[in-house]
C-alpha distance (Angstrom), angle and dihedral (degrees) to the residues before:
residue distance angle dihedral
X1 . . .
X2 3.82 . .
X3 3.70 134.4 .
X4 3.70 134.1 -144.2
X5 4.05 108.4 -173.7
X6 3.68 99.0 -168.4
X7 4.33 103.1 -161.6
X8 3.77 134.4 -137.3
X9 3.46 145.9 93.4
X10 3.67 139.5 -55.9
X11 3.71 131.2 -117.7
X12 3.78 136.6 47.0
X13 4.12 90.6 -90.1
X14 4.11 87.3 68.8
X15 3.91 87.9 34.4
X16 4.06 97.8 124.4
X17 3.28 109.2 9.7
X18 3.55 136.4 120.2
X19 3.75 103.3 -97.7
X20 3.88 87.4 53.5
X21 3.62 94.4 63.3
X22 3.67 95.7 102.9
X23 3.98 80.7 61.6
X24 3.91 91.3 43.3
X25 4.10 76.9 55.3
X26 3.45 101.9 58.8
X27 3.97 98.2 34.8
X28 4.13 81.6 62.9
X29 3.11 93.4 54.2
X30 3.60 105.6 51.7
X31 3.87 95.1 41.6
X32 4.23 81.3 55.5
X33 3.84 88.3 52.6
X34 3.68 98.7 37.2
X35 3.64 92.7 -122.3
X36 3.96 113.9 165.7
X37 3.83 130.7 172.2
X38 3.17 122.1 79.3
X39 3.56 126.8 -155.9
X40 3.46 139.1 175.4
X41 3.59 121.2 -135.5
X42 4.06 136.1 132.6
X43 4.49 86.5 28.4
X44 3.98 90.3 -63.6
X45 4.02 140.9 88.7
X46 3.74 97.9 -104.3
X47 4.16 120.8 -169.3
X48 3.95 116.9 179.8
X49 3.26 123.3 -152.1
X50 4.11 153.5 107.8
X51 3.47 129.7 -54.1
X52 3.59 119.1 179.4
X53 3.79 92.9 -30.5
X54 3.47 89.2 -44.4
X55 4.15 123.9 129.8
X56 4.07 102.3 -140.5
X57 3.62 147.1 141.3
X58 3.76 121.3 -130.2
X59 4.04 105.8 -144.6
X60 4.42 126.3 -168.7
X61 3.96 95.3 176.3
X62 3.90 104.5 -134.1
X63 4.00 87.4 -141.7
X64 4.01 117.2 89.9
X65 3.59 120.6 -84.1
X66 3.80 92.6 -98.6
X67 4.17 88.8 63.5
X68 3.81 104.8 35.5
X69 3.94 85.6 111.8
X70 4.30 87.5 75.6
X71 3.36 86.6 55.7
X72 3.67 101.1 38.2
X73 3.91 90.5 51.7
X74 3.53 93.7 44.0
X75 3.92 89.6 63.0
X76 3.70 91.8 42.1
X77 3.50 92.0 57.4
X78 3.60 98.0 38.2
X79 3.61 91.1 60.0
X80 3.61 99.2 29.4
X81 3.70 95.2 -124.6
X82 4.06 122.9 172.6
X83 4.11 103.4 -122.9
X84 3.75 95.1 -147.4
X85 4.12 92.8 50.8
X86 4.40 101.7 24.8
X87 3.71 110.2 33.6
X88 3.52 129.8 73.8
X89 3.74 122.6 172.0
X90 3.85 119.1 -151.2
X91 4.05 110.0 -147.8
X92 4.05 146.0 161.5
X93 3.28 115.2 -117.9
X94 3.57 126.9 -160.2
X95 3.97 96.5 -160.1
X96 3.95 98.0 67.1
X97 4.45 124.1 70.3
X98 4.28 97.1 -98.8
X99 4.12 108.9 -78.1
X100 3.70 93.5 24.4
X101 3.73 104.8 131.2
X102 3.58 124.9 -150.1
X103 4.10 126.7 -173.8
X104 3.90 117.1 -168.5
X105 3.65 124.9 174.3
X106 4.35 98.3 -154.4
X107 3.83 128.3 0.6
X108 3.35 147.1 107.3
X109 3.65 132.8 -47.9
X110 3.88 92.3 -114.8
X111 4.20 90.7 -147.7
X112 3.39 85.0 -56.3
X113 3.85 107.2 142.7
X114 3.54 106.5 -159.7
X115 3.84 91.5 53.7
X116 3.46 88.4 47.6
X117 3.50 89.1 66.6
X118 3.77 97.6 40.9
X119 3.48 87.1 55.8
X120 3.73 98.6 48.2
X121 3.55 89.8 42.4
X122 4.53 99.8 50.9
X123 4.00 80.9 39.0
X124 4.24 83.6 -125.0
X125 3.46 142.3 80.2
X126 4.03 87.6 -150.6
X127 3.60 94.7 111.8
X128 3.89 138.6 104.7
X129 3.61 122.4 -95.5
X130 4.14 134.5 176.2
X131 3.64 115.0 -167.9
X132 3.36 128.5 -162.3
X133 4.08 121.0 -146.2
X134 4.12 117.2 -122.4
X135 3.75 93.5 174.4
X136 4.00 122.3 -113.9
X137 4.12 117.4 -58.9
X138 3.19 99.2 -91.3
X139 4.10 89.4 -115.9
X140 3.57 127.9 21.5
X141 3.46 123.6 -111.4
X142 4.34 92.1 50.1
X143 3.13 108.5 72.6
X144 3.96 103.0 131.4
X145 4.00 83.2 52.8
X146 3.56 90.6 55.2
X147 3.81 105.7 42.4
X148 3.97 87.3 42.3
X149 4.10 83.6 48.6
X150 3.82 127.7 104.9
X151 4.02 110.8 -106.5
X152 3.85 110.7 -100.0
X153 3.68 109.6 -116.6
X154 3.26 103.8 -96.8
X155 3.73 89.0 62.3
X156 3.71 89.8 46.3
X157 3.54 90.2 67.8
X158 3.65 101.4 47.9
X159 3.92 88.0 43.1
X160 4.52 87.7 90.2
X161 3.75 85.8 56.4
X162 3.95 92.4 47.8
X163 3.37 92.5 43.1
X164 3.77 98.0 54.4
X165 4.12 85.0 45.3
X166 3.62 93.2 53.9
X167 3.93 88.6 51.0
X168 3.45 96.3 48.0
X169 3.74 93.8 54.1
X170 3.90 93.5 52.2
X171 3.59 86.5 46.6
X172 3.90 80.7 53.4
X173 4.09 95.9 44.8
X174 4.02 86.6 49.1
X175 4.19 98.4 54.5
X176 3.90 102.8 21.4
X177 4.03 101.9 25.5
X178 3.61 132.8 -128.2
X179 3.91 97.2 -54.2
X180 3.49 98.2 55.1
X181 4.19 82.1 44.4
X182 3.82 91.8 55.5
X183 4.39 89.4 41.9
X184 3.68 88.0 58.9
X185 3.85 115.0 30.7
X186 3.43 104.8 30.7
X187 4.15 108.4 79.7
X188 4.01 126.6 173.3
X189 4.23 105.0 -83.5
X190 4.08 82.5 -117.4
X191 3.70 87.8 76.0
């Protein structure tokens, strides 16, 4: 069983924006699988299902950003899942050009909030991540308005393409594993 905890915030207000693409993530991906059933259990919208031969559990944790690690953990423990081998967590990040995708198998949160919660809440930062550039607020000092911002339209349109990028990596993560993830996705900023 794997687990791909895609983050952001609930509520149609946050629906779209750039914080929420961990959500926008994991919507892809079960619309590309024909997954269907939502339920709600450990403070998320869980669907299980398949993915490339692969038993898992798609996750968006119904809690804000800043406590998706209660219900993160809660599935973790539920299932009894290693974090290092069965979880991946789908973010934004705000340090990578918009679409670039990034895999990491331990690290830091990187100011992120909602990893600093997962983190505090598995007690490790042993666990698989793919995050998903936004580009840099535009000036320093507002970054909460940005992430919680609507993407401009010139994002918009690459957003499809991102999307389908982002999908293609968890699809790699599930089958190949987090190395193979990181070989693939992850290419030099200067690209």
């Amino acid at each position: 069983m794997k687990l791909v905890a895609g983050l952001g915030n609930p509520g149609r207000q946050y629906a779209e924006t750039r914080h929420n693409l961990g959500y926008m993530v994991v919507d892809r991906l079960a619309r590309r699988h024909d997954l269907t059933g939502v339920r709600t259990r450990f403070h998320a919208g869980v669907l299980d299902g398949t993915i490339a031969g692969e038993r898992c559990a798609l996750m968006q944790p119904v809690t804000f950003m800043n406590r998706s690690g209660l219900a993160v953990a809660e599935a973790v423990n539920f299932f009894k899942l290693d974090p290092g081998k069965d979880l991946l967590v789908v973010v934004d990040d705000l340090a990578l050009p918009m679409g670039r995708i990034r895999f990491r198998a331990t690290g830091g949160p990187g100011g992120h909030n909602g990893l600093v919660d997962v983190e505090r809440a598995l007690g490790t930062s042993d666990y698989g991540r793919q995050r998903i550039g936004i580009d840099a607020s535009p000036a320093p000092g507002i970054q909460s308005d940005y992430v919680l911002g609507r993407f401009t339209s010139e994002q918009r349109a690459e957003l499809p393409h991102v999307l389908d990028e982002a999908c293609e990596g968890v699809e790699c993560w599930l089958t190949e594993g987090i190395d193979a993830a990181m070989t693939r996705f992850n290419k030099p900023l200067s690209q």
